[in-house]
C-alpha positions as CSV (number, residue, x, y, z in Angstrom):
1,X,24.1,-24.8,-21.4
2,X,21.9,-22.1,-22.7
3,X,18.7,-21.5,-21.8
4,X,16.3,-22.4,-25.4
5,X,14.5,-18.8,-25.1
6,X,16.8,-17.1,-25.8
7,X,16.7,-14.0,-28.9
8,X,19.6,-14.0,-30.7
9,X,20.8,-11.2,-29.2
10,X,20.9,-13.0,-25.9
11,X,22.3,-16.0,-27.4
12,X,25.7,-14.2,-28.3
13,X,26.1,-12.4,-25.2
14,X,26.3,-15.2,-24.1
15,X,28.4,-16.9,-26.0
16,X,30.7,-14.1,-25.5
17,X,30.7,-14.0,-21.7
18,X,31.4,-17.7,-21.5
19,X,34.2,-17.2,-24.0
20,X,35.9,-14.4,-22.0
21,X,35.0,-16.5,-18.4
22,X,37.1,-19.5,-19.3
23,X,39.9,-17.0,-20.5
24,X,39.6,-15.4,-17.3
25,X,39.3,-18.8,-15.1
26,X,42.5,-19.7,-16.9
27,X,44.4,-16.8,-15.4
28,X,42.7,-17.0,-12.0
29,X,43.7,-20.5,-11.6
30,X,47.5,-19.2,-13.4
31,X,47.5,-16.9,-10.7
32,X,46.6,-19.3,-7.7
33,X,49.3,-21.5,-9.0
34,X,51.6,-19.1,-8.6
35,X,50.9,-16.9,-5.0
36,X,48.9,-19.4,-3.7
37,X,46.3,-18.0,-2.6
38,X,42.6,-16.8,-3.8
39,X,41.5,-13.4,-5.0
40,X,44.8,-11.6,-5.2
41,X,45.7,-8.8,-6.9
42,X,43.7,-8.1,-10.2
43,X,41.4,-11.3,-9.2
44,X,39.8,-9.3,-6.0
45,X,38.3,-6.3,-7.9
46,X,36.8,-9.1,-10.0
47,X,35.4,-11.4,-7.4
48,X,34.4,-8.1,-5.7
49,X,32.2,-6.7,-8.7
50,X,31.0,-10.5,-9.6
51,X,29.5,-11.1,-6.4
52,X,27.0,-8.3,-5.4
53,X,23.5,-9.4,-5.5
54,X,22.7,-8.2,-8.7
55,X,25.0,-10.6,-10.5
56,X,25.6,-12.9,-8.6
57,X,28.1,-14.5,-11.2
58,X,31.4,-15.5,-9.0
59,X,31.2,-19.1,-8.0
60,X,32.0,-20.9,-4.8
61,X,35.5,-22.0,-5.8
62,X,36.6,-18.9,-6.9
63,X,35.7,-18.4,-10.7
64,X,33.2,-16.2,-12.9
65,X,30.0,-18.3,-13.1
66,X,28.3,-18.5,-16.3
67,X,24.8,-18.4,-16.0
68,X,21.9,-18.6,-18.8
69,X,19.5,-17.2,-16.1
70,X,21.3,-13.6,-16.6
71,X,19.3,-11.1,-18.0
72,X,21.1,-8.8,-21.1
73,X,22.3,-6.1,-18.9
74,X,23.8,-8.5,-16.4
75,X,25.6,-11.0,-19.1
76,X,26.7,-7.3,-20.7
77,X,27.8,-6.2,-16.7
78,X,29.8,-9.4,-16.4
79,X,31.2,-9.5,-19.8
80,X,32.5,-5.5,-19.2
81,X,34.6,-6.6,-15.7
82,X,35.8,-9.8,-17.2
83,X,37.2,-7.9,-20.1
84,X,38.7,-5.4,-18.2
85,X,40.2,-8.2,-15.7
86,X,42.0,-9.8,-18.8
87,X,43.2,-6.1,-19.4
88,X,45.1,-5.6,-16.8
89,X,48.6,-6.1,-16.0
90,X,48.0,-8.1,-12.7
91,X,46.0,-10.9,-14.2
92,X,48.7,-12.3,-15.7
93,X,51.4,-13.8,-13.7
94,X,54.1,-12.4,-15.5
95,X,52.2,-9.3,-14.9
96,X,52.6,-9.9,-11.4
97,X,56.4,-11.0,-11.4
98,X,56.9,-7.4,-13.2
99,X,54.8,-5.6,-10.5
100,X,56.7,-7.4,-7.9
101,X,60.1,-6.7,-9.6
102,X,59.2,-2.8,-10.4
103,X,58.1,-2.3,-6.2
104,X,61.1,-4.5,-4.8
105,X,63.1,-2.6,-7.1
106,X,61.6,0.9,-5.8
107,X,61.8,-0.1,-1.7
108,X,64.8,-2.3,-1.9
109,X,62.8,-5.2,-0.4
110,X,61.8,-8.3,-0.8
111,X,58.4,-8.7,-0.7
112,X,56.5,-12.2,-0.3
113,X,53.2,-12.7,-2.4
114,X,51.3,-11.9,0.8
115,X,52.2,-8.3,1.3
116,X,52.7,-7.7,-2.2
117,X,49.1,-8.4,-3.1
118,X,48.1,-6.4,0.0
119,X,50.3,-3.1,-1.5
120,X,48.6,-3.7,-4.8
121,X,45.4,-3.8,-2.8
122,X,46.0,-0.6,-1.1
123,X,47.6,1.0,-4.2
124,X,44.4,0.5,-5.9
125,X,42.1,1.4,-3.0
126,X,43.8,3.7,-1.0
127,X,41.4,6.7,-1.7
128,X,39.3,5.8,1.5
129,X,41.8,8.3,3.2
130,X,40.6,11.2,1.6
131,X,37.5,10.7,3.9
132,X,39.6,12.1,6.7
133,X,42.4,14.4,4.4
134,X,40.2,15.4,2.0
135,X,41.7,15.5,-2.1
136,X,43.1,18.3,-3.5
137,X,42.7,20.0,-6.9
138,X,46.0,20.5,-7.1
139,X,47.7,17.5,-6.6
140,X,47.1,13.9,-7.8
141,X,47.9,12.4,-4.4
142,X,46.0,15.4,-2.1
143,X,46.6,16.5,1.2
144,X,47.4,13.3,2.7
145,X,50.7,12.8,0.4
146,X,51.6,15.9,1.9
147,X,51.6,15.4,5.2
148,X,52.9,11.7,4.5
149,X,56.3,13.8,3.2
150,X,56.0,15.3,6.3
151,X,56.2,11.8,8.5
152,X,58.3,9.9,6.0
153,X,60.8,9.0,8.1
154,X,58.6,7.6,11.1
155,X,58.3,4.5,11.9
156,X,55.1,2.3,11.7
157,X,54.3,2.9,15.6
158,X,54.6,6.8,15.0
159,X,53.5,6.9,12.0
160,X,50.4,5.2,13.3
161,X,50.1,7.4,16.2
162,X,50.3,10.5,14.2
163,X,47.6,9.7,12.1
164,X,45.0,8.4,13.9
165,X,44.6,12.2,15.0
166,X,42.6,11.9,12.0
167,X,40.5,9.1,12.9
168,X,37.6,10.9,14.3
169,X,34.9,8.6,13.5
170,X,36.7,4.8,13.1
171,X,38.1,2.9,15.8
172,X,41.3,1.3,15.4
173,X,40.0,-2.4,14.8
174,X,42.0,-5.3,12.9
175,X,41.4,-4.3,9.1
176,X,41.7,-0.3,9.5
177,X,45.2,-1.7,11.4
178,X,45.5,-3.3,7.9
179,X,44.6,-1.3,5.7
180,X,46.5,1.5,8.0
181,X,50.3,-1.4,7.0
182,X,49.1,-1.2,3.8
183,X,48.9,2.1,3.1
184,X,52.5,3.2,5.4
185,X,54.1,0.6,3.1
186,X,52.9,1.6,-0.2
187,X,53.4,5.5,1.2
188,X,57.3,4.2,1.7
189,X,57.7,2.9,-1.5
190,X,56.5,5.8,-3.0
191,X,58.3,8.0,-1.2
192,X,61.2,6.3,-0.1
């Protein structure tokens, strides 16, 4: 319910957030149905951007929050990331049956919902290597996609080994390991 002192202004925002939030928490709960799990694919960036401190608009259970205590900016902040959730491909689940069908289709696996959300994951986020490759002007992938041509026929372990030459200031804990998967997988379907 919306709070009575509210302008106008105020009062359609948020009319318009809570429109877009149950559209949205109709997908996310589409989407659990079908991987079962929480926060996959577009869902994460979501929950991600929902959660910080200064919104503070993702729920418990898993769903955008809609809250008459927002401010303007933050009912405008929310309504932006909700819209662009609904916007992409991977918030629908036939979205992600054709992201599943395009990758299995470009590696010639088959991929559960597990390490398919974790490619998407790293597909969308794998620009943290360019901390230790740096990015090129030239080329959309940078140095790293260079020297993963280079290694595209090792093997996780190698591949790994050869590498973490460039992992001058991160130790090799669980989610770099991760992220590390990730990343040689989506590199493979890329490049393979």
């Amino acid at each position: 319910m919306a709070k009575t002192n509210m302008t106008p202004y105020e009062a359609s925002l948020f009319n318009e957030m809570k429109k877009l939030a149950k559209r949205a928490n109709q997908r996310i709960v589409r989407l659990e149905r079908e991987t079962g799990f929480q926060e996959g694919f577009a869902t994460k960036q979501l929950a991600d951007y929902l959660s910080t401190d200064s919104l503070n608009a993702w729920t418990p259970k898993g769903r955008v929050g809609v809250k008459s205590t927002l401010s303007a900016k933050q009912m405008k902040d929310v309504i932006k990331a909700t819209k662009k959730f609904l916007n992409q491909e991977t918030s629908r689940v036939a979205g992600v049956k054709a992201y599943q069908k395009r990758y299995e289709d470009k590696t010639g696996l088959k991929l559960t919902k597990e390490r398919l959300n974790a490619l998407f994951q790293a597909e969308r986020n794998y620009t943290w290597i360019y901390e230790y490759f740096g990015a090129s002007e030239k080329t959309a992938g940078g140095i790293f996609w260079d020297w993963e041509r280079e290694h595209k026929n090792d093997d996780f372990e190698t591949w790994l080994d050869n590498i973490r030459v460039y992992l001058y200031e991160r130790t090799l804990d669980e989610k770099l390991y991760n992220d590390l998967l990730s990343l040689y997988e989506y590199a493979k379907g890329v490049n393979g």
